[in-house]
C-alpha positions in Angstrom: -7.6 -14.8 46.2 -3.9 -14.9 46.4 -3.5 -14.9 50.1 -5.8 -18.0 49.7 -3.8 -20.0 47.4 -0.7 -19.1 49.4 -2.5 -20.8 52.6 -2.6 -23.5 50.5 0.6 -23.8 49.5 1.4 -23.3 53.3 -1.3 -26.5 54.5 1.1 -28.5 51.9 4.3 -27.7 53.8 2.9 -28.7 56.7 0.9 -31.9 55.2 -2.8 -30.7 56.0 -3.3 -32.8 53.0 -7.2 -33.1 53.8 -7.7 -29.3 54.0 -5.3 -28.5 50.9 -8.0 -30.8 49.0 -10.4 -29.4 50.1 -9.4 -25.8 49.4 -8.2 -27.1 46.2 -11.2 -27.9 45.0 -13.1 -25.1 45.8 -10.9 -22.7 44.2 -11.2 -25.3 40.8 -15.0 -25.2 41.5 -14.8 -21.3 41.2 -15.8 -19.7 38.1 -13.9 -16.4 39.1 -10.7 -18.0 40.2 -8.0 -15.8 39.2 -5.2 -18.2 39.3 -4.3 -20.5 36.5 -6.1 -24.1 37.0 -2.9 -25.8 35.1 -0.9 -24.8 39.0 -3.9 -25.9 41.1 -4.1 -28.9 39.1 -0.6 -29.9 39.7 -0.7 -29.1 43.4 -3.5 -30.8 43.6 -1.4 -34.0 42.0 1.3 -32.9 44.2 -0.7 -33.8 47.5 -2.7 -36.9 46.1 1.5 -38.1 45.7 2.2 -37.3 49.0 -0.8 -39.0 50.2 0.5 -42.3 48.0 -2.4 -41.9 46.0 -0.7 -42.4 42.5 -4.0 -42.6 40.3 -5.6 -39.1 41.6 -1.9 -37.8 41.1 -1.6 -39.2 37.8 -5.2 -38.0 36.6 -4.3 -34.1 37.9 -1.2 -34.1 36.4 -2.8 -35.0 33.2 -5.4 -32.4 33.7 -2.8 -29.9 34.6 -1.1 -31.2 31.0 -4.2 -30.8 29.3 -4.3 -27.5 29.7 -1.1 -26.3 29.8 1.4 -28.7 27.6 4.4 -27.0 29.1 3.2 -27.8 33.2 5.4 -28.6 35.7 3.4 -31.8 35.7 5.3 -33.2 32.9 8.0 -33.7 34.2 6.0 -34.9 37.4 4.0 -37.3 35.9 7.4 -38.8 33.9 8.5 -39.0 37.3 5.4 -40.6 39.3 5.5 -43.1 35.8 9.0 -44.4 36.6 8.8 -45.4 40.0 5.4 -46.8 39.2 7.1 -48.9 36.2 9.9 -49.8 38.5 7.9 -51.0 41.9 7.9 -54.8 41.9 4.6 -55.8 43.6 6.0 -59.0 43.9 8.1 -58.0 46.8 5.2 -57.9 48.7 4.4 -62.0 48.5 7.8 -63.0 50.3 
């Protein structure tokens, strides 16, 4: 199970972001998964963000946060929060 996740990490490197899902989610799925679901969580957030998908991130990092209080995905989702706060959507109408 280890090797797997670290293929995982690996797809995210190189932005395989459909098959890091994917694989993602499987090992979530899995009742024997041996690594802690707070990390997959957060990688998980970490891909929807790189895919721009901001409310999948948001919602992993707040599952990650749920279960672990002291997740990287604090300070991720503080993060992900300002720059959402701070985009001006009116920009777009000029």
């Amino acid at each position: 199970m280890k090797s797997q996740f670290s293929g995982i990490k690996e797809l995210v490197e190189n932005l395989d972001s459909k098959s890091v899902v994917e694989k993602l989610n499987e090992l979530l799925s899995d009742p024997n998964c041996c690594y802690k679901k707070d990390e997959l969580y957060y990688t998980l957030g970490n891909v929807y963000r790189k895919q721009g998908d901001f409310q999948m991130a948001l919602n992993n990092y707040l599952e990650a946060i749920s279960i672990n209080p002291e997740s990287p995905a604090v300070h991720a989702r503080e993060m992900l929060m300002d720059i959402l706060n701070f985009y001006n959507k009116d920009m777009y109408n000029q």
